[in-house]
C-alpha positions in Angstrom: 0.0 0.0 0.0 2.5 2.4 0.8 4.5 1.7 -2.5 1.4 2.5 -4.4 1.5 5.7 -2.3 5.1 6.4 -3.4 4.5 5.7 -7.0 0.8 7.9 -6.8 3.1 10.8 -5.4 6.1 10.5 -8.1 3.6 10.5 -11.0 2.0 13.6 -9.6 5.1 15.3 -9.1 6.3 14.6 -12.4 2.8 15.9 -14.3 3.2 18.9 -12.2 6.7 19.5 -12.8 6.0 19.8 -16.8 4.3 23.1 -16.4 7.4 23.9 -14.0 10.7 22.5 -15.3 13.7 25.1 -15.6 13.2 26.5 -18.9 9.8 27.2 -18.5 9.9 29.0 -15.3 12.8 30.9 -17.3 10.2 31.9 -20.3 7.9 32.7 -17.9 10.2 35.3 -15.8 11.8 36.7 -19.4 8.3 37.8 -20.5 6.6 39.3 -17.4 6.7 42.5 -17.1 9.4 44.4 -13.9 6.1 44.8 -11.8 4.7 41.3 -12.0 8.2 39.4 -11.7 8.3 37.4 -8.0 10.8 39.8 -6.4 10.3 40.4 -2.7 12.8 42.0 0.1 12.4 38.6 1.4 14.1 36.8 -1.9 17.2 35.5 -1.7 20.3 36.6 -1.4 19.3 39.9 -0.1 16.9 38.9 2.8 19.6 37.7 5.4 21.7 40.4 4.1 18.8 43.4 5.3 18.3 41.0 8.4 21.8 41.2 9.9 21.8 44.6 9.0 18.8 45.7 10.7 19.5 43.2 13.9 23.1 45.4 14.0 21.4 48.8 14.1 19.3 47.5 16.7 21.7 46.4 19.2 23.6 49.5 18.1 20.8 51.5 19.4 20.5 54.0 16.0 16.9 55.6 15.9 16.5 55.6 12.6 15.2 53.2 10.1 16.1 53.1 6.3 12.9 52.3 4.2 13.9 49.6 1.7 12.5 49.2 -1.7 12.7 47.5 -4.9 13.9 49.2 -7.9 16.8 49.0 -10.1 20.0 50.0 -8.6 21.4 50.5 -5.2 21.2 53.9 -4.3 19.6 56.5 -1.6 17.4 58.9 -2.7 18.8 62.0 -2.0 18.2 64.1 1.4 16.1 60.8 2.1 16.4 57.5 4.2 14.8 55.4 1.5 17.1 53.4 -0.1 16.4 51.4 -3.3 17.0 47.4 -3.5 17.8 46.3 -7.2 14.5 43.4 -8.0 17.2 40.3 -9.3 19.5 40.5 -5.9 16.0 39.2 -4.2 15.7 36.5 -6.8 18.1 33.7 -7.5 17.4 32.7 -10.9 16.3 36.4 -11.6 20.0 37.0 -10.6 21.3 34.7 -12.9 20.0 36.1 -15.8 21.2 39.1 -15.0 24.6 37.9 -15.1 24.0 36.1 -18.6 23.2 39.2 -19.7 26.7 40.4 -19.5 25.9 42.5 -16.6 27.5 43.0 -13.4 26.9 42.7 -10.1 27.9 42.6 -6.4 29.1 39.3 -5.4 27.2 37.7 -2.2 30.1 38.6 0.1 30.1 42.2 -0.5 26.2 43.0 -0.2 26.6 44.0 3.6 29.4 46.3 2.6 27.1 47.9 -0.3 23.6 47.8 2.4 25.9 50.1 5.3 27.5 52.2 2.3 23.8 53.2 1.4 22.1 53.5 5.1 25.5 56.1 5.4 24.1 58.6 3.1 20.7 58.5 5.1 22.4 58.9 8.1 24.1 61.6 6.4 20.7 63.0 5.1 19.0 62.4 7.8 21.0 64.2 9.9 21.9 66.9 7.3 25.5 66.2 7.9 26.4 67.6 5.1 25.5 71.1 5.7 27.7 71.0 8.9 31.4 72.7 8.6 33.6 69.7 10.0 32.1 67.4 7.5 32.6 69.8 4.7 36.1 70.4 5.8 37.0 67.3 6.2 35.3 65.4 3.4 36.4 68.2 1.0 32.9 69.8 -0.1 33.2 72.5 -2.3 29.9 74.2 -3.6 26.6 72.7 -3.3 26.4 69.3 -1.2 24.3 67.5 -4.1 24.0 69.8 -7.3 27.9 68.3 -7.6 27.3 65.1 -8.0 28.4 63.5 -11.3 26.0 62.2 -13.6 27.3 59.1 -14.6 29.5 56.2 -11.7 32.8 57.5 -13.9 35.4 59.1 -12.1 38.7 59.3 -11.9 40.9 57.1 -9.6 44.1 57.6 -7.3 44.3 54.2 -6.4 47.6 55.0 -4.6 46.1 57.9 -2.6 45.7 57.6 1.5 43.3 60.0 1.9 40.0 57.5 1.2 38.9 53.9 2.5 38.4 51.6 -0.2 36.7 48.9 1.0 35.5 47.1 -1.9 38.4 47.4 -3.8 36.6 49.9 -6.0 37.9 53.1 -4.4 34.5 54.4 -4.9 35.0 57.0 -1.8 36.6 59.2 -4.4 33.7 59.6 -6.3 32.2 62.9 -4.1 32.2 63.7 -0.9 29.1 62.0 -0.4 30.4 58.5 -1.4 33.5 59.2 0.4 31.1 59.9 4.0 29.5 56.9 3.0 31.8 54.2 2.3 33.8 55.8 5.4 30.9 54.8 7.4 30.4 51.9 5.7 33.8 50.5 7.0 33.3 51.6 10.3 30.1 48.9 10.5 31.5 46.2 8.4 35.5 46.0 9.5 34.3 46.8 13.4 37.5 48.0 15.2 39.8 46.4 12.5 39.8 49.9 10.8 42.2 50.8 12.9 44.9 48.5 11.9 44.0 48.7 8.0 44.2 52.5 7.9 47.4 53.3 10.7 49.5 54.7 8.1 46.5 56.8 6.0 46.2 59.5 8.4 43.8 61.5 6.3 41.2 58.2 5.4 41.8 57.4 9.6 40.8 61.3 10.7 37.4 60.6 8.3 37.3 57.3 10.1 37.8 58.7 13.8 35.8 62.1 13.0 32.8 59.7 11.1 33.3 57.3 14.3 32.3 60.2 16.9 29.6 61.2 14.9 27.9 57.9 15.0 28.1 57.6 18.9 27.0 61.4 19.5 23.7 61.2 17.1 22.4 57.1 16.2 20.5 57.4 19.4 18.8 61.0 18.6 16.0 61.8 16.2 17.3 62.6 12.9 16.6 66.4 12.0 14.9 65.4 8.8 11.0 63.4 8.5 12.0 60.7 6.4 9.0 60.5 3.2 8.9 56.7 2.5 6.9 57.8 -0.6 9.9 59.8 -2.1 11.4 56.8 -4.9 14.0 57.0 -7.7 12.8 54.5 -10.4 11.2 51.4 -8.4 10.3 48.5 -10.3 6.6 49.8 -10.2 7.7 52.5 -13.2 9.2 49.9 -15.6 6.6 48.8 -17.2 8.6 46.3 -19.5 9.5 42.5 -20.0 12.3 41.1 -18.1 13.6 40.0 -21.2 13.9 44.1 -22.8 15.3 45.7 -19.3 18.3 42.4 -19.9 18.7 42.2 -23.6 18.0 38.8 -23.0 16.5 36.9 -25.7 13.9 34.3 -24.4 13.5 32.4 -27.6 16.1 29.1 -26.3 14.0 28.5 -23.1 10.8 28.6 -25.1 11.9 26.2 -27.5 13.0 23.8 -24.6 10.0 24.3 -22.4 7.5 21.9 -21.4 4.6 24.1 -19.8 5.2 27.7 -21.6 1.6 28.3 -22.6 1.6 32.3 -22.8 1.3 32.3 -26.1 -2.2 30.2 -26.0 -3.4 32.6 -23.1 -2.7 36.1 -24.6 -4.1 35.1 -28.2 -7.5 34.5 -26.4 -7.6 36.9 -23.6 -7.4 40.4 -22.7 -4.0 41.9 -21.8 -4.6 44.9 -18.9 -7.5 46.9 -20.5 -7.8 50.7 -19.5 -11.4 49.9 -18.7 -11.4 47.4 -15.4 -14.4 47.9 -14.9 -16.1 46.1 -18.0 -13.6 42.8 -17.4 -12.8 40.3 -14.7 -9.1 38.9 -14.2 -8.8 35.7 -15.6 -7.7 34.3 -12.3 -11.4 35.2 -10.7 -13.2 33.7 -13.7 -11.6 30.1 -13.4 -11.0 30.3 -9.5 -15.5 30.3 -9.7 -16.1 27.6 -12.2 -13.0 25.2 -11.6 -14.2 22.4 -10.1 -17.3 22.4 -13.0 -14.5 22.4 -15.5 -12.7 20.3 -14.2 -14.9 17.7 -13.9 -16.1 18.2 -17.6 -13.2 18.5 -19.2 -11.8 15.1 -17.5 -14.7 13.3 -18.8 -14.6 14.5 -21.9 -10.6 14.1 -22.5 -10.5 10.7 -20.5 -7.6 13.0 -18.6 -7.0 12.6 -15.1 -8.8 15.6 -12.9 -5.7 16.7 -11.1 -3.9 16.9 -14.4 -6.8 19.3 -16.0 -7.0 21.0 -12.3 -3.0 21.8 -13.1 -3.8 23.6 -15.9 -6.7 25.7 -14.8 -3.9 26.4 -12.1 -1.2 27.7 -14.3 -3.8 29.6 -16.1 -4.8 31.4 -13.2 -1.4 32.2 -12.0 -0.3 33.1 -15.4 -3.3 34.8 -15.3 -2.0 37.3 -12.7 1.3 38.0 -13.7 0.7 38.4 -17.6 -2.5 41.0 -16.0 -4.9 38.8 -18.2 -9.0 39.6 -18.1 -12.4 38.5 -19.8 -14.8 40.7 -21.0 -18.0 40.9 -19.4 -19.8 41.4 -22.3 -18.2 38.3 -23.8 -17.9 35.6 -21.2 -19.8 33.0 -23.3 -17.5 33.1 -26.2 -14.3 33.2 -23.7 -15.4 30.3 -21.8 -16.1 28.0 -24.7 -12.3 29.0 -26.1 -11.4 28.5 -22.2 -12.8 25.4 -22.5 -11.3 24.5 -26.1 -7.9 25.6 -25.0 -7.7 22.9 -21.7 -9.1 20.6 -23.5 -6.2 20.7 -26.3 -3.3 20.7 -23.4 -5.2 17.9 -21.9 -4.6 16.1 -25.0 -1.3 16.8 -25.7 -0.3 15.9 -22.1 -2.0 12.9 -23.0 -0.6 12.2 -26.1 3.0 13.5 -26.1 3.8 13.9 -21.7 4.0 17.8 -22.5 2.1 21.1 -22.7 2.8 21.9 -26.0 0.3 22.2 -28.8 0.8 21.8 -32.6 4.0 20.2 -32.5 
């Protein structure tokens, strides 16, 4: 009995598995759009990461509290605390793709260095540090704090100078004042008291250590001068409205060809792709979620295909559903349920026929 359990269990997981195998959860994350993609501040790697971090400024005792987001870079948006989380470093495979892409990105090891190099510019926001004259004497400020920013990450290195910290191996404190503040403090949290002994014999990078370690002590328990805005962003996910596949330059055509479950295709050729009028359509998702198990059961009888394999489609359809933002008209719910119907029916069959999800091939 139990073996028949085991065997029951294995043949499930492998008929649910063809609508989930590696290529087609690839296809699937190349052609939804930024917004829709399953990216979270609890994804992997950058979870633990924003964890440690935030249990360290808690025993620390700092009053304030950086507001993460996803969007497309790491940065801080200026005179603010919130600080921007780029979507693929909260998604492994997402994160892979990126680096197929030819693009680069921070290795695992030095995410805590990059997290405390951002929540230093909110502390020096925050705080308005930067309007003080000790920091703009000793971090060099010359003009207007921000308006002197460069446009672009290009600058021009000294990589034998021993005025900065250079953490990363980057030297990216040389940028502007406000990167040098920031990776200074950024060292201070991630090396502990080993700062000491890396920067004896840079007196100028160990005064912006010692001067950037006093300030932290005298203000991470006070209230920052400045009401963070949480709704203040620079260019979250929630703007780019765009496949995964365009924002990479990633072509998704291999992992469609080699996919056992990619039915977008089918779905968007029948159904309604984010209408302006919501009002008029019901999400796909809604539609089958109140007339599954009646499907189900008809489409099984009239396939002679098992009900959970028919119940696995109706599932990927509604899940598909959501992330390709798919709806039925209203006004047309007749015709779209009989091509709902046809459609199953035809993945049914070629599960039956060929152990895939495939049709016309």
């Amino acid at each position: 009995m139990i073996f028949i359990w085991v065997l029951f269990f294995l043949m499930r997981k492998s008929e649910v598995l063809l609508f989930y195998d590696e290529n087609t959860k690839i296809a699937e994350l190349l052609t939804t759009i930024i917004p829709k993609l399953p990216v979270s501040l609890n994804g992997e790697p950058i979870r633990d990461v924003l964890k440690s971090v935030k249990e360290k400024m808690e025993e620390m005792g700092f009053f304030i509290r950086p507001n993460f987001y996803l969007g497309i870079e790491y940065s801080c948006c200026m005179g603010t605390g919130n600080i921007s989380i780029p979507f693929w470093d909260t998604n492994p495979t997402i994160r892979k793709l990126y680096l197929e892409a030819g693009k680069s990105i921070f290795s695992i090891d030095e995410l805590p260095a990059v997290i405390w190099h951002e929540i230093g510019h909110a502390f020096c926001y925050l705080y308005k540090l930067y309007r003080t004259r000790p920091f703009r004497r000793i971090f060099n400020v010359k003009g207007h704090f921000f308006n002197t920013y460069p446009s672009r990450d290009y600058f021009k290195k000294k990589p034998w100078s021993r005025e900065y910290v250079n953490l990363t191996g980057d030297h990216y404190a040389q940028k502007h004042p406000d990167d040098d503040f920031a990776e200074t403090f950024a060292t201070i949290m991630v090396m502990g008291r080993k700062w000491r002994k890396a920067y004896r014999f840079k007196p100028v990078a160990m005064m912006k250590l010692e001067w950037t370690e006093n300030v932290i002590k005298k203000l991470k328990r006070k209230p920052p001068v400045v009401e963070n805005d949480p709704s203040i962003k620079v260019r979250p996910v929630e703007e780019f409205n765009i496949p995964l596949y365009k924002f990479l330059g990633l072509s998704p055509r291999k992992y469609i060809k080699n996919a056992t479950g990619y039915i977008d295709p089918y779905l968007i050729k029948i159904f309604s792709k984010n209408p302006k009028k919501e009002k008029l359509y019901i999400p796909l998702s809604e539609v089958i979620k109140s007339e599954r198990r009646l499907l189900t059961e008809r489409i099984s009888k009239a396939t002679d295909v098992k009900k959970e394999v028919i119940s696995d489609i109706l599932k990927k359809f509604s899940i598909r559903g959501d992330e390709l933002g798919l709806f039925v008209k209203k006004r047309d719910m007749e015709k779209k349920m009989i091509e709902l119907v046809s459609l199953v029916s035809a993945l049914a069959e070629s599960y039956k026929n060929k152990r895939d999800f495939i049709i016309g091939e």
